[in-house]
N, C-alpha and C positions, 0 to 999 in steps of 0.2 A: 687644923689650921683653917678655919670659917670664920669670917669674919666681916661686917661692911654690910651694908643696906645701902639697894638704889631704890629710889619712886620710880613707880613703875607708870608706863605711859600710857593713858586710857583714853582710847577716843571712841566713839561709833562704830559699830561692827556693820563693814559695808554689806549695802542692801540689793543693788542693783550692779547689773553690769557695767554703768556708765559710770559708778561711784568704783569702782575697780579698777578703769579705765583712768581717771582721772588718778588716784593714788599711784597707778602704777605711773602717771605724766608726772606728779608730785616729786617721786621719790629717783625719775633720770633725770630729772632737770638739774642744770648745772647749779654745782656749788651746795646740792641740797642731800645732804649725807644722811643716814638714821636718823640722832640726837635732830637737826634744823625741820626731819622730817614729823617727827612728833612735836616738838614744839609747835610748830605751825601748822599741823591739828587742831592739837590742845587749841590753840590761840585764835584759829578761824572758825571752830566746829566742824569744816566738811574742807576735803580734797580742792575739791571745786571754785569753793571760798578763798583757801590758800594758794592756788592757781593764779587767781584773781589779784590777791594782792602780792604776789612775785612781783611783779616790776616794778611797782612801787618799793617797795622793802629794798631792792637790787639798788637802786638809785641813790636811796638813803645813806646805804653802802659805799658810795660814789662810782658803780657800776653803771653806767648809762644802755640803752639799748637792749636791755634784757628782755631774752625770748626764753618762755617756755619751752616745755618738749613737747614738739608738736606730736598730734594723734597719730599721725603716719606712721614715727616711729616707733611708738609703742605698738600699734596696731600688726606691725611688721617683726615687731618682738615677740608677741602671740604666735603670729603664723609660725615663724622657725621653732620655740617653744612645744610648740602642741604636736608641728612637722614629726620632732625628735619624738613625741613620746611622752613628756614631761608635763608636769600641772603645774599651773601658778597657786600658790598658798598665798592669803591674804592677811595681814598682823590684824586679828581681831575675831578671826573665822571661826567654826567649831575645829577642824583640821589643824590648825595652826599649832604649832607645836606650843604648848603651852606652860613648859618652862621658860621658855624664850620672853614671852610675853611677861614674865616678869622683872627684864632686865630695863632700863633705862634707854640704852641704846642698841636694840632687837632691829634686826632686819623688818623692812616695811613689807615686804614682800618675796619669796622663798620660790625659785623654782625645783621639783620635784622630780624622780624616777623610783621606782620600785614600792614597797610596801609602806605609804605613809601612816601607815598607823604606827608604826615604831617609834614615829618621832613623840608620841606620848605613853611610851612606855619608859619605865626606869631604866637611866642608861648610865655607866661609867665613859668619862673618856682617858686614851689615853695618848701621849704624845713623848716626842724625843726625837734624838740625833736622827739625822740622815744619814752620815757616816757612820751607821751604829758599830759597834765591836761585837764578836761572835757571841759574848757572852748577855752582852743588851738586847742583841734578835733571841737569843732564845727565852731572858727572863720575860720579853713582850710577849712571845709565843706561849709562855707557860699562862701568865697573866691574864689575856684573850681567852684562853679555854678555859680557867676556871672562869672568871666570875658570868662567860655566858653558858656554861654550864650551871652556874645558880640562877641564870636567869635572866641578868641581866642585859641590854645593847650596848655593844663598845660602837664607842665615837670616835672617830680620827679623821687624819687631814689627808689622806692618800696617798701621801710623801712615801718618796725610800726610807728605806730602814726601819726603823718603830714602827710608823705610822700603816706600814705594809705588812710587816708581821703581825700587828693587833689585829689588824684585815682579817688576813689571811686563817690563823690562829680561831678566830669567831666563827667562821665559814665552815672551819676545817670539824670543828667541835657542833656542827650541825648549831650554829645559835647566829645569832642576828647580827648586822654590823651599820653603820651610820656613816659612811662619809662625805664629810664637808669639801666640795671644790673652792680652790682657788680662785675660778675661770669661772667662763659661760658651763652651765650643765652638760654640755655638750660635746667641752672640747677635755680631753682627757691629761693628766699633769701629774707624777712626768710620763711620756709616751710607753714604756714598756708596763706601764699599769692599766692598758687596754683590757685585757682578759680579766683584769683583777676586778675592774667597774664593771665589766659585764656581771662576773659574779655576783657582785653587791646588789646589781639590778635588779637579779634572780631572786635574789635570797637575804637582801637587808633594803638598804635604801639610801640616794648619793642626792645632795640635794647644793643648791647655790641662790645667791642674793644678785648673782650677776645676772644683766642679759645675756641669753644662750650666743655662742658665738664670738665671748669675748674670751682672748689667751689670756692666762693670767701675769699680773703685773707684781715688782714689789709689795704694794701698799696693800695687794690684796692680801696678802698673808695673815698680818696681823688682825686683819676685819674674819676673817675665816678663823683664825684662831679664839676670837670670844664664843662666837657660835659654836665652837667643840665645848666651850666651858658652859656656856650656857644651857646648851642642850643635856648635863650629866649633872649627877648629884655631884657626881667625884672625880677630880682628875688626876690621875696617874702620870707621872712624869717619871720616865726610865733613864732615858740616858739625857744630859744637855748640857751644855757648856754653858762658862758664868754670862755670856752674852748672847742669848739665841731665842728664838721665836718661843720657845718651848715655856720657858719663863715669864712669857709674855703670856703665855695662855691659864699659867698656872696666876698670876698676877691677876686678870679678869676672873677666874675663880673665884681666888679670895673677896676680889671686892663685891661678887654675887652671891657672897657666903655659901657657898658649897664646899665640901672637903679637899683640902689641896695633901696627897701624897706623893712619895717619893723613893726610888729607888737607891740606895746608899751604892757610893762605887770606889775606887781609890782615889788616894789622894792625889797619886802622880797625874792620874787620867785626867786632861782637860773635858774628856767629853762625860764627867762625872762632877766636874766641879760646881757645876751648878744646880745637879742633884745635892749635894751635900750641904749648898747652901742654904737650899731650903730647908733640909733637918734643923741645920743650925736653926734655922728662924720658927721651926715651930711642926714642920709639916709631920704628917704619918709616916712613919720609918714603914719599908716595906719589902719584906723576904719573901712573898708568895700570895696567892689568892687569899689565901686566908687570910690574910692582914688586912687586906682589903673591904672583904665581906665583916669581918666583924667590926670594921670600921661601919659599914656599912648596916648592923644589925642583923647578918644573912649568915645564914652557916649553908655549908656545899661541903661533902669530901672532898680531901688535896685532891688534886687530881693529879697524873704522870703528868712530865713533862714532856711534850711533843717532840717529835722528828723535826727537825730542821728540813726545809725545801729551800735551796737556795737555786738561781740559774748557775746553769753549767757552765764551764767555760769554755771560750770557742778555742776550737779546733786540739788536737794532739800535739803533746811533748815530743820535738824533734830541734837540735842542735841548730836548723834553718827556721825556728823558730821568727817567726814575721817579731820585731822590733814592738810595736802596736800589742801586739798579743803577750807579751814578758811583762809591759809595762802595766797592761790592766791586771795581769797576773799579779802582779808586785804589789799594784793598788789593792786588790782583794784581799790578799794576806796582813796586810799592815790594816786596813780599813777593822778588821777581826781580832786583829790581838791589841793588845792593853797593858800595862803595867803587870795586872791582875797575870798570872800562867796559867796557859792554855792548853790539854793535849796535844800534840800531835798529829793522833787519828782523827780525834774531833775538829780541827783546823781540816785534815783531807776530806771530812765528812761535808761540812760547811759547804766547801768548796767544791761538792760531785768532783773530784781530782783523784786520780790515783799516786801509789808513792813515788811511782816514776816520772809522772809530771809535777810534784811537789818539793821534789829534794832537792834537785838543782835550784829552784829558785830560792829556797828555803837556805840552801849553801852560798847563795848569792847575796841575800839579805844579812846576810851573818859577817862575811866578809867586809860590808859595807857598813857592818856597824850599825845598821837599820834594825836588829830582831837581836836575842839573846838566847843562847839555852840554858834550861836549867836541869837539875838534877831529878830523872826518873822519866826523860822525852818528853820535859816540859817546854812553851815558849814564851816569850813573852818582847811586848816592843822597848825596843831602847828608846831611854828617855833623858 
């Protein structure tokens, strides 16, 4: 499922500090996105030039009063930038990730941590639910270790569920990982993915478009979602419902002609139905690494599928169970099962629980008509 050709944006590869400086004023100056960023390149030849003609262009707009962005603030986006750790990458550099640069609307500018050479190595991405199901975290986690055990860097957005097993999965299989922030490079999303970005800092590489320092917003999701596609020959979509970012990243693939595949899931599953859509329309059906890889022209042996590491949950099964503590319990159970039937032991495994902290609620979920069982200590959610 490849398909779509963009023009790609070509302007002068900055020379000087001050031409870095002025791209980087360019591209936070209000109202001035990627796409308005390269146009107004192309159109002036230099940063500086298009500086220049901002306020006039604003005006024509019916924008009156238009100010740049002054040096200070970029200059003061350097210092916390470089503070943290972090490199500025410039759209046109040797560094610059060079798939990127082939998209239309490429980040003008890419702040950086850990091993940027990766960002020009052959990378798949992969992306999906947040809410994943036990069986979505684990086909991400098998996924992740095959194809960086062939070699490849997996690309993801940092998010729960998919996007942290693909993580985690790449790491774990000693191979490389890419993830794209939402936010400033700096600020970490969501919070208990602290330890997981320090890892990637080690041992892959976490990069953003944002100034460092800024939380991330709705609108940034989507902007972080082309740059997983762009930066990957192929994206892998596991788990995502018929409306969700996941779709959206698999959609920017396509039109960057890159290979768009897919996890097939049931049909009762909401958080599958938009994996299935896309088979419908075209994409790679996909049962394993290998589907992947010879998609991709790569042969790797299957490899095992990974141990599940999931967080624990807090505290001991006890009748004075805190209210708070039942209810995330409940959420964790139901977040894991699916139409699809689920062990048993493999739901307590998932869940580090033991059978005495899992039965009661598991008898609670049942009662409520919320879970089912089926025949041989099967479970599965009611639907």
């Amino acid at each position: 499922m490849a398909d779509g050709q963009l023009s790609t944006p070509t302007h002068p590869t900055p020379r000087t500090e001050d031409d870095r400086l002025d791209r980087l004023r360019l591209v936070r100056s209000r109202r001035v996105g990627a796409v308005t960023f390269h146009r107004l390149m192309a159109e002036h030849g230099s940063a500086r030039a298009a500086l220049a003609a901002l306020p006039s262009i604003a005006k024509a707009a019916g924008v009156d009063e238009y100010e740049v962005c002054p040096l200070g603030v970029v200059q003061a986006e350097l210092t916390r930038g470089r503070a943290f750790g972090a490199r500025l990458l410039v759209h046109g550099e040797a560094d610059f990730p060079r798939t990127l640069m082939e998209i239309a609307d490429a980040p003008p500018v890419l702040w950086a941590v850990g091993d940027i050479a990766l960002l020009n190595r052959p990378a798949v991405g992969m992306v999906g639910a947040r809410n994943a199901s036990s069986l979505g975290v684990r086909m991400a986690r098998r996924l992740g270790a095959g194809v960086s055990e062939a070699g490849f860097t997996v690309v993801s957005g940092l998010a729960r569920g998919i996007d942290t097993a693909a993580h985690e999965a790449a790491l774990e299989a000693e191979g490389r990982t890419i993830a794209v922030m939402a936010g400033g490079i700096d600020v970490i999303y969501p919070p208990e993915n602290v330890a997981l970005a320090a890892a990637i800092d080690a041992n892959g590489c976490r990069i953003s478009e944002h100034p460092p320092g800024l939380d991330p917003q709705a609108r940034h999701f989507p902007l972080r979602n082309r740059i997983v596609a762009g930066l990957s020959r192929a994206v892998i979509v596991v788990e995502a419902a018929a409306k969700s970012g996941s779709l959206i990243t698999a959609k920017a693939a396509l039109d960057y002609g890159r290979e768009v595949m897919s996890v097939p899931g049931h049909p009762f599953d909401a958080r599958a139905s938009g994996c299935n859509m896309l088979i419908r329309d075209g994409a790679a059906l996909v049962r394993g690494p290998q589907d992947v890889l010879q998609a991709l022209g790569a042969t790797a042996e299957a490899s095992p599928e990974p141990d599940m590491r999931l967080p624990p949950l807090p505290g001991p099964a006890a009748p004075q169970r805190p209210l708070k503590e039942v209810a995330l319990l409940h959420s964790m159970i139901l977040d894991r099962l699916g139409p699809s039937p689920l062990a048993e032991d493999q739901l307590m495994r998932d869940l580090h629980v033991t059978p005495a902290q899992l039965a009661p609620e598991l008898l609670t979920l049942e009662l409520e008509g919320r879970i089912s069982r089926q025949p041989g200590g099967l479970l599965a959610r009611a639907m």
